[in-house]
C-alpha positions in Angstrom: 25.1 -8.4 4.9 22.5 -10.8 4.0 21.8 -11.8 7.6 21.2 -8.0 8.3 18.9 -7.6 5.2 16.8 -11.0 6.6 16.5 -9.4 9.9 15.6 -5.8 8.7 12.5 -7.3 6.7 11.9 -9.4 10.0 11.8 -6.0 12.4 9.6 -4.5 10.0 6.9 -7.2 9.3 6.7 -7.0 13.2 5.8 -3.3 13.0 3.6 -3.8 10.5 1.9 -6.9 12.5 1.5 -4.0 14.9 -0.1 -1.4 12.7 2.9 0.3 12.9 2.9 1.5 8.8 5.1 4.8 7.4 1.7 6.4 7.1 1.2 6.0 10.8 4.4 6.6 12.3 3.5 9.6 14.7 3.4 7.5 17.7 4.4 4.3 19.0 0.8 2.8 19.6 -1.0 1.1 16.9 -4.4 2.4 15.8 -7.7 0.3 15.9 -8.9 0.3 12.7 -12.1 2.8 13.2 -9.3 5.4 13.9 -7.4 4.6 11.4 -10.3 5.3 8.7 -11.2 8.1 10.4 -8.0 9.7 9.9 -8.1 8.5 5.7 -11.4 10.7 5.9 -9.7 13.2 8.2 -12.0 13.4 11.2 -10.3 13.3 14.1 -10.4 9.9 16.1 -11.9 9.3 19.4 
């Protein structure tokens, strides 16, 4: 179980890497940053 735990955190540092958060989870593609702020002020992103 502790090899399943270790890889778990691995899979989701690598999603994270990607800009891949819980808050952003609507889609597979990361955000750029500009459209991520935009979307904390909620304007829509370009």
């Amino acid at each position: 179980m502790k090899w399943v735990k270790h890889w778990w955190q691995r899979y989701c540092d690598f999603l994270d890497s990607l800009g891949l958060t819980p808050e952003n989870k609507r889609c597979c593609v990361p955000l750029s940053e500009e459209a991520q702020k935009a979307l904390k002020r909620g304007d829509r992103p370009d």
